[in-house]
C-alpha positions in Angstrom: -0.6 13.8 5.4 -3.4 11.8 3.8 -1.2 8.8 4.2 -0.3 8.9 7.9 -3.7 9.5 8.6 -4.6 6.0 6.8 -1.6 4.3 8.8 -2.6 5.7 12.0 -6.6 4.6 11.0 -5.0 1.1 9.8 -2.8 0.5 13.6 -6.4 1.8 15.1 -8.0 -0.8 13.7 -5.6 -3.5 14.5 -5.2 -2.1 17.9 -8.3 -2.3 18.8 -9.5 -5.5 17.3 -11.9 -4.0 15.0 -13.3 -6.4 12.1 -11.7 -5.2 8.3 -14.6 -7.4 6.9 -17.2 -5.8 8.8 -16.0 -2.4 7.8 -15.8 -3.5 4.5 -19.1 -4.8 4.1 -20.8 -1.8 6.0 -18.7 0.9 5.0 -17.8 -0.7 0.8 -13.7 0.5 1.6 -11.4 -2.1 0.3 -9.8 -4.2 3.7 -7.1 -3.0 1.7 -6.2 0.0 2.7 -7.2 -0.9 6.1 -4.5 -3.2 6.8 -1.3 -2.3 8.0 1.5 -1.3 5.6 -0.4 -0.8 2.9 0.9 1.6 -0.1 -2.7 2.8 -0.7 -4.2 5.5 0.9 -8.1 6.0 1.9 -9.8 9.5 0.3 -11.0 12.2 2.4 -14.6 10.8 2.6 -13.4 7.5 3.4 -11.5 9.1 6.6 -14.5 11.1 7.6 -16.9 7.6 7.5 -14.6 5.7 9.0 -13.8 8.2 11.4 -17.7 8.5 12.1 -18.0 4.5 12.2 -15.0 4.9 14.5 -16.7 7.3 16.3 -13.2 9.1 16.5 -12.6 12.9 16.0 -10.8 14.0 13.2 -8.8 16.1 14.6 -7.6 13.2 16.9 -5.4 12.0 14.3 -2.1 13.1 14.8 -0.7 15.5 12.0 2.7 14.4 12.4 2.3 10.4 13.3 5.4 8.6 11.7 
């Protein structure tokens, strides 16, 4: 689960044109496991801040996405 949650986060991002760099510098989560297709997945914290940054509900993110 923790993993489709980063994929969906990562296509978020993309999607809506959201800079890696300035969540990286802001937020100190590697770009990489912000990109799409990454093998790495973000920790629980790192969801809920980027989810807060995101300003984006939790429980938004689909339990069964992909």
């Amino acid at each position: 689960m923790q993993n489709q949650a980063t994929r969906w986060v990562a296509e978020y991002i993309e999607k809506n044109h959201i800079s890696i760099e300035e969540i990286e510098q802001k937020l100190h989560i590697s770009g990489e496991k912000l990109t799409i297709g990454t093998e790495q997945t973000l920790s629980g914290e790192e969801l809920l801040e980027l989810c807060v940054y995101l300003r984006i509900r939790p429980e938004e993110i689909p339990m069964d996405w992909k």
